[in-house]
Backbone as JSON Lines, residues from 0, in Angstrom:
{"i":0,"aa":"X","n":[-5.41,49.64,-42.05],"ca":[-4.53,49.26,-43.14],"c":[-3.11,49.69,-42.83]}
{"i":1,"aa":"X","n":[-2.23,48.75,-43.19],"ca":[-0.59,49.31,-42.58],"c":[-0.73,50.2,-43.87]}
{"i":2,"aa":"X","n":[0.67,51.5,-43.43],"ca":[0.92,52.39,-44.49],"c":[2.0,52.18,-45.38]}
{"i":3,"aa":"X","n":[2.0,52.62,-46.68],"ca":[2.83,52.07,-47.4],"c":[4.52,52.04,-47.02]}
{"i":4,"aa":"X","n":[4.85,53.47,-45.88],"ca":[5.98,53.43,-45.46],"c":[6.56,52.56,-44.73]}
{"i":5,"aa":"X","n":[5.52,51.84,-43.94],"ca":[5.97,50.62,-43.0],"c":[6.25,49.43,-43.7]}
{"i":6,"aa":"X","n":[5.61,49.3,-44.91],"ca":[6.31,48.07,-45.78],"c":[6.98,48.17,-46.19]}
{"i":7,"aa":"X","n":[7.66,49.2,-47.19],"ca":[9.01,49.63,-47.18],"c":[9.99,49.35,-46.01]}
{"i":8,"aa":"X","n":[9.75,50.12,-45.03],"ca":[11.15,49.66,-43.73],"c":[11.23,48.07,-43.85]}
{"i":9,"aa":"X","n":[9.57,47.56,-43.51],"ca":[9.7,46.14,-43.61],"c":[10.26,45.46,-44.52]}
{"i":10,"aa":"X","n":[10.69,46.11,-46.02],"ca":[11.09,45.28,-46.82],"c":[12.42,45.33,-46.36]}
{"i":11,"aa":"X","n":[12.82,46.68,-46.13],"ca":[14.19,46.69,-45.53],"c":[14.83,45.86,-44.77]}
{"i":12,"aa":"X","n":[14.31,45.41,-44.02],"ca":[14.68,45.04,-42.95],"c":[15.04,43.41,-43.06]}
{"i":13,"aa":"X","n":[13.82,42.67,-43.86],"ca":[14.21,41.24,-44.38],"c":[14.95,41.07,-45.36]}
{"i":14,"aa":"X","n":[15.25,42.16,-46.49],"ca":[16.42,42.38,-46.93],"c":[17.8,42.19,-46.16]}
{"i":15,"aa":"X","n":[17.29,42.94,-45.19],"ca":[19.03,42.92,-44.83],"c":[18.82,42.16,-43.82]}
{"i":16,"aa":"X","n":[18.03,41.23,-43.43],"ca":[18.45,39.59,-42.53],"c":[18.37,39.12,-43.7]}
{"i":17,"aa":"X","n":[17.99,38.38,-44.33],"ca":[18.16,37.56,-45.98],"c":[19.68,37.5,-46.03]}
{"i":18,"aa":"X","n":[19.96,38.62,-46.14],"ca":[21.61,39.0,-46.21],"c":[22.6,38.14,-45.19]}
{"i":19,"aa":"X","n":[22.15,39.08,-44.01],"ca":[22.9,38.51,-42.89],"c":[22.87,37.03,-42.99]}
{"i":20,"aa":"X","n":[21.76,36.2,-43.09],"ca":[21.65,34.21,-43.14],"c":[22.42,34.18,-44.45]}
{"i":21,"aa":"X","n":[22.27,34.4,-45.28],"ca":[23.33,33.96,-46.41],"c":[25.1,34.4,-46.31]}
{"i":22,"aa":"X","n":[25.05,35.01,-45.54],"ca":[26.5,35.09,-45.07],"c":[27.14,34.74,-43.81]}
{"i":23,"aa":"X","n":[25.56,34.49,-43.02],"ca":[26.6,33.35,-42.07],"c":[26.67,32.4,-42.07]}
{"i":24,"aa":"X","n":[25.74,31.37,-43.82],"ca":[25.84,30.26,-44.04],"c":[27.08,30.21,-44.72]}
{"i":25,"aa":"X","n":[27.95,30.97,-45.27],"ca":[29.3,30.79,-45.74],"c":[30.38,30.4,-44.52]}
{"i":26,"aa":"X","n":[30.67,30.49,-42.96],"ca":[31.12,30.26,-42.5],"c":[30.92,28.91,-41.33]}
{"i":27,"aa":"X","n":[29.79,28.24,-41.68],"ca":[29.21,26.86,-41.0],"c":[29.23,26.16,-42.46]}
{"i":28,"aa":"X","n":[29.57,24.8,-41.72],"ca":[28.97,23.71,-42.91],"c":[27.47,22.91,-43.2]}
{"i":29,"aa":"X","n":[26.98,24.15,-42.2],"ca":[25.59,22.94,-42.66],"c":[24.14,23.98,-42.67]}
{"i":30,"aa":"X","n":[23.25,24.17,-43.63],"ca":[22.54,25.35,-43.66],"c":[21.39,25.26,-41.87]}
{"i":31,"aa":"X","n":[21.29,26.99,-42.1],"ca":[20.43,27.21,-40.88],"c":[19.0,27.26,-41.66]}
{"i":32,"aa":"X","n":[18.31,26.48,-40.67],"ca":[16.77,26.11,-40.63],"c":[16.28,28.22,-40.71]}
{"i":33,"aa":"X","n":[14.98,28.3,-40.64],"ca":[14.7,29.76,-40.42],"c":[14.77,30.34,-39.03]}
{"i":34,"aa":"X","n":[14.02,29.01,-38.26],"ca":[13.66,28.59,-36.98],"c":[15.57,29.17,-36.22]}
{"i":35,"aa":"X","n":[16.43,28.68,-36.6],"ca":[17.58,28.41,-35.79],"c":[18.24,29.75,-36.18]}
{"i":36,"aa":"X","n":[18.03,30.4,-37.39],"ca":[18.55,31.47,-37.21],"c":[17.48,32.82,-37.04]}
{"i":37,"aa":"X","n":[16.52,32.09,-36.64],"ca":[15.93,33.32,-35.22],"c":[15.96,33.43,-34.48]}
{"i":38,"aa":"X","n":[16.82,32.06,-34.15],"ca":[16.93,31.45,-32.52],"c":[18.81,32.45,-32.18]}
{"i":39,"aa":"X","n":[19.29,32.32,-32.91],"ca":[21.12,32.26,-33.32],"c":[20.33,34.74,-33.51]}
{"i":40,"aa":"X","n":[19.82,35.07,-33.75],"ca":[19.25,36.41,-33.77],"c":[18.66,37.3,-32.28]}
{"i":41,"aa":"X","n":[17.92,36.57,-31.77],"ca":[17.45,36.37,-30.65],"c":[18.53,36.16,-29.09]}
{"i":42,"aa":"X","n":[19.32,35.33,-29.67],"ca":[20.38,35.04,-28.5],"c":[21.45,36.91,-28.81]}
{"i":43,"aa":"X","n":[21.78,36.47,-29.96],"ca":[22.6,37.81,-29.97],"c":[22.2,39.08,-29.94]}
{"i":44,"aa":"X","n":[20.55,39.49,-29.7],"ca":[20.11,40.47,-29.44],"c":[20.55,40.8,-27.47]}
{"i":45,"aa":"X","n":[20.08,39.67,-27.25],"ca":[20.18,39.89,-25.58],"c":[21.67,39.58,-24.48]}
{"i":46,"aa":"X","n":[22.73,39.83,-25.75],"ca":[24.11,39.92,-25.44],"c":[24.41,39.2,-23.88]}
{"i":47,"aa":"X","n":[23.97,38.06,-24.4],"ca":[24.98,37.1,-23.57],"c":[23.66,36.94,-22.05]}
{"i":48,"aa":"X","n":[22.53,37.13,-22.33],"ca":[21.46,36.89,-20.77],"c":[20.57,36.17,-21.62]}
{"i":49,"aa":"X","n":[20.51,35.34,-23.09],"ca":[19.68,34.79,-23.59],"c":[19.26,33.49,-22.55]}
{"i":50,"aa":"X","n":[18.43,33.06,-22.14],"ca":[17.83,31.23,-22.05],"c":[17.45,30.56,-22.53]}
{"i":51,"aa":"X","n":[16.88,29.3,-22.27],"ca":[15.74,29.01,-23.6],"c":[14.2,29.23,-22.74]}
{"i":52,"aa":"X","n":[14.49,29.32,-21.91],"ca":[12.84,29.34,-20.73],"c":[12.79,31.25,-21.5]}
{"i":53,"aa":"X","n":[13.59,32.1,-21.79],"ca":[13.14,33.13,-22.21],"c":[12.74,33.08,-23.73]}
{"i":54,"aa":"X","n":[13.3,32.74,-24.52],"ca":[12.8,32.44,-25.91],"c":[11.29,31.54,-25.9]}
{"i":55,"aa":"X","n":[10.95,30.45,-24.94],"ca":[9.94,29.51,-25.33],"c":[8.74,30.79,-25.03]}
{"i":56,"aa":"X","n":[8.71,31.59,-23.92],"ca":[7.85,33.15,-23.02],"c":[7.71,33.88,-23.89]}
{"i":57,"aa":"X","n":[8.88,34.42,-25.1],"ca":[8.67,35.47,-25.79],"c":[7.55,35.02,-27.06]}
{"i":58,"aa":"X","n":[7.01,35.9,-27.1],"ca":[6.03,36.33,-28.0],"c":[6.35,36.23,-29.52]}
{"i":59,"aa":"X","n":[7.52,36.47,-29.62],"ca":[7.97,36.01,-31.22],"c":[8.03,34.82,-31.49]}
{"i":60,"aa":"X","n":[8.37,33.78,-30.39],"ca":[8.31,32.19,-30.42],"c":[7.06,31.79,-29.97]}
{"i":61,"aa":"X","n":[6.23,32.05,-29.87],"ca":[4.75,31.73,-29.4],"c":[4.06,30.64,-30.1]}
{"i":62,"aa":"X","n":[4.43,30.25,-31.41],"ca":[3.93,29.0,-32.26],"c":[5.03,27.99,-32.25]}
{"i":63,"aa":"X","n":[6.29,28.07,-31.61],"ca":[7.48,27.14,-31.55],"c":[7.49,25.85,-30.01]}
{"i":64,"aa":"X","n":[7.47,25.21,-30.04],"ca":[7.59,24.3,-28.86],"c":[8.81,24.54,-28.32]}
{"i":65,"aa":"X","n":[9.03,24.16,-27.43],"ca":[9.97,24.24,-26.64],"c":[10.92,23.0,-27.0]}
{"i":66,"aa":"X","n":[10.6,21.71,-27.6],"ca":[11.69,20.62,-28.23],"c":[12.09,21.49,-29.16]}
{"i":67,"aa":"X","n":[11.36,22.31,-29.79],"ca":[11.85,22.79,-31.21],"c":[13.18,23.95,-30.64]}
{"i":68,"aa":"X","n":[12.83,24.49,-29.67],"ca":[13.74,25.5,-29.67],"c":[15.06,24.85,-29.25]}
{"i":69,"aa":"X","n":[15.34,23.9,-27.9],"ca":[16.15,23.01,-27.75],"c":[16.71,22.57,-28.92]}
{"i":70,"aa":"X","n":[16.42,21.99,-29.46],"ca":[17.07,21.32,-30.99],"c":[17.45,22.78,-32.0]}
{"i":71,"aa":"X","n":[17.24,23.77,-31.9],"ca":[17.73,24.76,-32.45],"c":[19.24,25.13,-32.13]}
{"i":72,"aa":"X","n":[18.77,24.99,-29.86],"ca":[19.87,25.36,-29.32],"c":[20.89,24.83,-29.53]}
{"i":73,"aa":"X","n":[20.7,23.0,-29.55],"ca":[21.57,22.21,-29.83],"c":[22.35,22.39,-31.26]}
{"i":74,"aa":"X","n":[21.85,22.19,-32.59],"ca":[21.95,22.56,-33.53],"c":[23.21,23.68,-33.56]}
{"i":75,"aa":"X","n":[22.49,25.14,-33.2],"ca":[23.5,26.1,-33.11],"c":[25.14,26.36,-31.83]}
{"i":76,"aa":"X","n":[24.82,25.48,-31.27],"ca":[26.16,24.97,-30.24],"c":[27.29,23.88,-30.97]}
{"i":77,"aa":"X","n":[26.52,23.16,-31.75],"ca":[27.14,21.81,-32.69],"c":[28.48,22.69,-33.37]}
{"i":78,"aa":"X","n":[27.49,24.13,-33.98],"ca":[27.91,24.54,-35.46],"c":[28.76,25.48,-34.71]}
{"i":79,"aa":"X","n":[29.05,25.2,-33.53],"ca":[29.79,26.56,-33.03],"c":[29.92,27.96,-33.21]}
{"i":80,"aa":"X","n":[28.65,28.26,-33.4],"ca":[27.65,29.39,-33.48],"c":[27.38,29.85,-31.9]}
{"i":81,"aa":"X","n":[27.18,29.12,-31.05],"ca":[26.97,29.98,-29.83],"c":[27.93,29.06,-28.53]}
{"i":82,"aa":"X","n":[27.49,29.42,-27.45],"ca":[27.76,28.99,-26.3],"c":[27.27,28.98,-25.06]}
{"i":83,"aa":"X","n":[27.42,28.14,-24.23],"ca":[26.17,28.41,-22.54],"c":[27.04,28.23,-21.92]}
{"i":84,"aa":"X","n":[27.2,29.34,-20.63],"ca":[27.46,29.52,-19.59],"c":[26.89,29.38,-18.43]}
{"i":85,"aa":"X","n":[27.11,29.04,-17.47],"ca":[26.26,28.5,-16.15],"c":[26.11,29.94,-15.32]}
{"i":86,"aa":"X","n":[24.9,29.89,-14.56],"ca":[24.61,31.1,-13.87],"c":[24.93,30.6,-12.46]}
{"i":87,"aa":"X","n":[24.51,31.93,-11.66],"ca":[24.3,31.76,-10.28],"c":[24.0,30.36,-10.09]}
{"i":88,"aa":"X","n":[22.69,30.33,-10.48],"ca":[21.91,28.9,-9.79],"c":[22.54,27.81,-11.11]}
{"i":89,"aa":"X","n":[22.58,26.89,-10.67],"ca":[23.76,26.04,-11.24],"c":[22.42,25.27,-12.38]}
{"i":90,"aa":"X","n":[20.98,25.83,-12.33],"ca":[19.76,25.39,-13.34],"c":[19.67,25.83,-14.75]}
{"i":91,"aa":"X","n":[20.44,27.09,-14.62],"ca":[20.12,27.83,-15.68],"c":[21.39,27.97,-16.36]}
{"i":92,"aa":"X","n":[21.41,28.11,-17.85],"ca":[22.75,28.53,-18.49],"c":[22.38,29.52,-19.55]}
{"i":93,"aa":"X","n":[22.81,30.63,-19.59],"ca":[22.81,31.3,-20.27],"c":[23.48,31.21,-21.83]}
{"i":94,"aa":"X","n":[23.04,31.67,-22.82],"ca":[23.58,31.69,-24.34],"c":[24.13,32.41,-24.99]}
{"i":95,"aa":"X","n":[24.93,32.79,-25.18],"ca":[25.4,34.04,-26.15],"c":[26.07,33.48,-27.03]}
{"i":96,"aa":"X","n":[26.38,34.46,-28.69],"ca":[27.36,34.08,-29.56],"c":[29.15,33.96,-29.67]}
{"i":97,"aa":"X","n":[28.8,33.17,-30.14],"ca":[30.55,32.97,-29.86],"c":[30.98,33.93,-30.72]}
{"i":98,"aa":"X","n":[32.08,34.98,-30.5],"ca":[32.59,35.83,-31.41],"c":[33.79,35.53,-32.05]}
């Protein structure tokens, strides 16, 4: 059985993302899906080495397709929410948030 303290943090914690999506829907014009701002969470956790071949691998996206995450990516590049940079190998582009 989880303990009651861990639902607490847990409430904490979607509290204060709840928060965070409702205030970065004040500065885009068009609302974020849940999907895109886990995607737009995810990129800005891994400061600027995000992919999408690493998001489709991770374990938190494990029920998401890989069109789905693409169309997230796209989505959040539109809204000028993020950006890709080209790596070494000219295959891969990396994601980070635009600040």
């Amino acid at each position: 059985m989880i303990k009651s303290d861990e639902l607490k943090r847990g409430w904490q914690k979607i509290t204060v993302l709840r928060d965070t999506k409702d205030r970065t829907q004040e500065y885009i014009a068009t609302d974020l899906s849940a999907t895109e701002f886990d995607i737009l969470c995810f990129i800005a956790h891994q400061n600027g080495n995000a992919t999408i071949t690493d998001m489709v691998g991770h374990s938190y996206f494990g029920d998401i397709s890989q069109s789905t995450v693409k169309r997230g990516v796209l989505a959040l590049t539109k809204a000028g929410l993020i950006q890709s940079t080209e790596g070494a190998d000219r295959r891969q582009r990396f994601l980070s948030v635009k600040e």
